[in-house]
C-alpha positions as CSV (number, residue, x, y, z in Angstrom):
1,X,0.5,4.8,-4.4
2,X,-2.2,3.6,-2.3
3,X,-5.8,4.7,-1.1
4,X,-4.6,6.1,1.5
5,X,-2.6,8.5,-0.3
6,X,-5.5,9.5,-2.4
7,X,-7.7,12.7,-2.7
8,X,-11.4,11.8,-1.4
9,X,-12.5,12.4,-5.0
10,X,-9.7,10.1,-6.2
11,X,-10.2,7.2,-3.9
12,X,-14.2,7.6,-4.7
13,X,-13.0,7.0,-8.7
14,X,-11.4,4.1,-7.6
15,X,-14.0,2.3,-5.6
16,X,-15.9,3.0,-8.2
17,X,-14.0,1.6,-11.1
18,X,-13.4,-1.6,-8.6
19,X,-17.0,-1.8,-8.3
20,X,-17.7,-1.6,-12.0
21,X,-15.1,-4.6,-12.5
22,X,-16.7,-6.8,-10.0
23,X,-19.9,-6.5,-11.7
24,X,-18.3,-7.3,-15.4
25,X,-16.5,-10.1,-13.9
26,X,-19.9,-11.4,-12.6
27,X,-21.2,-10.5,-16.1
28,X,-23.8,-8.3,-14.7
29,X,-25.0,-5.4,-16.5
30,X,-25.6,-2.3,-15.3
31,X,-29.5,-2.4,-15.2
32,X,-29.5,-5.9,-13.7
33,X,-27.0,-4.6,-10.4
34,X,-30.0,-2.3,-10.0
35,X,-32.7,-4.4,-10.6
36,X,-31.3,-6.7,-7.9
37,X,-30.1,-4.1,-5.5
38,X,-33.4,-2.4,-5.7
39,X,-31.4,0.6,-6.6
40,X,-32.1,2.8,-10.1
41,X,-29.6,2.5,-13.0
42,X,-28.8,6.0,-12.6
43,X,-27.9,5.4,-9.5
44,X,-25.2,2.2,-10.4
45,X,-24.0,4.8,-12.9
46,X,-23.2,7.6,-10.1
47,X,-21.8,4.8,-8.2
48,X,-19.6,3.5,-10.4
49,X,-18.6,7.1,-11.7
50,X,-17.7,7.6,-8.0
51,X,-20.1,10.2,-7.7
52,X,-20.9,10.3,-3.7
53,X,-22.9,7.2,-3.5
54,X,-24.6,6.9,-0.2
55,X,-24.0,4.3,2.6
56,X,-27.3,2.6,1.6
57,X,-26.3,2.2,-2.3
58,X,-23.6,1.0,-1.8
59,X,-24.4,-2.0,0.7
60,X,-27.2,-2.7,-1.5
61,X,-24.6,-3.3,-4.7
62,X,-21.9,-4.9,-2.5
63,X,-24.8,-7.3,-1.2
64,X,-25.4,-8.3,-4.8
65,X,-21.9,-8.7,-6.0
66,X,-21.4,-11.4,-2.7
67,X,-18.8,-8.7,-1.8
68,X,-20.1,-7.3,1.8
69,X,-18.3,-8.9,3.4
70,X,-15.2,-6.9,2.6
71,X,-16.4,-4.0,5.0
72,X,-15.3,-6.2,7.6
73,X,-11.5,-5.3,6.2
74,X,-11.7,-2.1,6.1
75,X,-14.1,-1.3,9.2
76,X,-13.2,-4.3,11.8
77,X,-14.9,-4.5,15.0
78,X,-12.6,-2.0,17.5
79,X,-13.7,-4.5,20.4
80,X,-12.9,-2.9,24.1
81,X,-9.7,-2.2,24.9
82,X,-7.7,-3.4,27.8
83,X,-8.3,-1.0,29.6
84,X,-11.5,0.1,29.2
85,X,-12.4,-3.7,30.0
86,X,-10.7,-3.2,33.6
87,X,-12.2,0.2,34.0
88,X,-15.7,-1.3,33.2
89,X,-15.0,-4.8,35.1
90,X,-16.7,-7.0,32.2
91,X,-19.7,-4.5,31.8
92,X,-19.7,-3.0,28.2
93,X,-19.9,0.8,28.0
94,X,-23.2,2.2,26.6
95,X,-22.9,5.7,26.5
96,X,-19.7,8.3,25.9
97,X,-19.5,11.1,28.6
98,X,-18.2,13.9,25.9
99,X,-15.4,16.2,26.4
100,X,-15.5,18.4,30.0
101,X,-15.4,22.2,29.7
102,X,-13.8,24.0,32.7
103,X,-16.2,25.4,34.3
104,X,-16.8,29.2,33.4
105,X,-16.5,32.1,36.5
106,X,-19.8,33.7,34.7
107,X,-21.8,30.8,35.3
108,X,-20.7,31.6,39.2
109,X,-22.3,34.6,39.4
């Protein structure tokens, strides 16, 4: 079975356990992640429970285990596509123009 598969609590488990093995691989203990992530032991802890870590925490511990680089597999730059590229004629978009509501007869009154 793979991540994908997973509940949100179960694929958090398993980051967290893959986490954990990095840092015994790098024989790091728990307190010295922190210490070098400028993160709290508690905190390594939660992460490596699985317990919701936040964005922040867990770029900070990635950093330290050399291993940020991997968000570049699972989040790759989208880049424009084809079309938008035509569409744009080699200016990149800045702004998204949101979804447009029909417009409602009260509003003509």
């Amino acid at each position: 079975m793979g991540i994908a598969e997973l509940s949100d609590r179960a694929a958090m488990a398993l980051m967290g356990e893959r986490i954990q093995r990095e840092r015994l691989n790098q024989n790091l203990t728990q307190e010295e992640l922190a210490e070098r992530a400028g993160i709290g032991v508690r905190t390594v802890r939660s992460l490596e429970a699985g317990q919701k870590p936040t964005v922040e925490t867990l770029i900070r511990a990635l950093r330290v285990l050399g291993r940020l680089a991997t968000i570049d597999a699972f989040l790759p730059n989208p880049g424009l596509s084809p079309l938008q590229l035509a569409k744009l004629q080699g200016r990149e978009r800045q702004r998204a123009s949101g979804r447009r509501q029909a417009p409602n007869n009260k509003d003509r009154e």
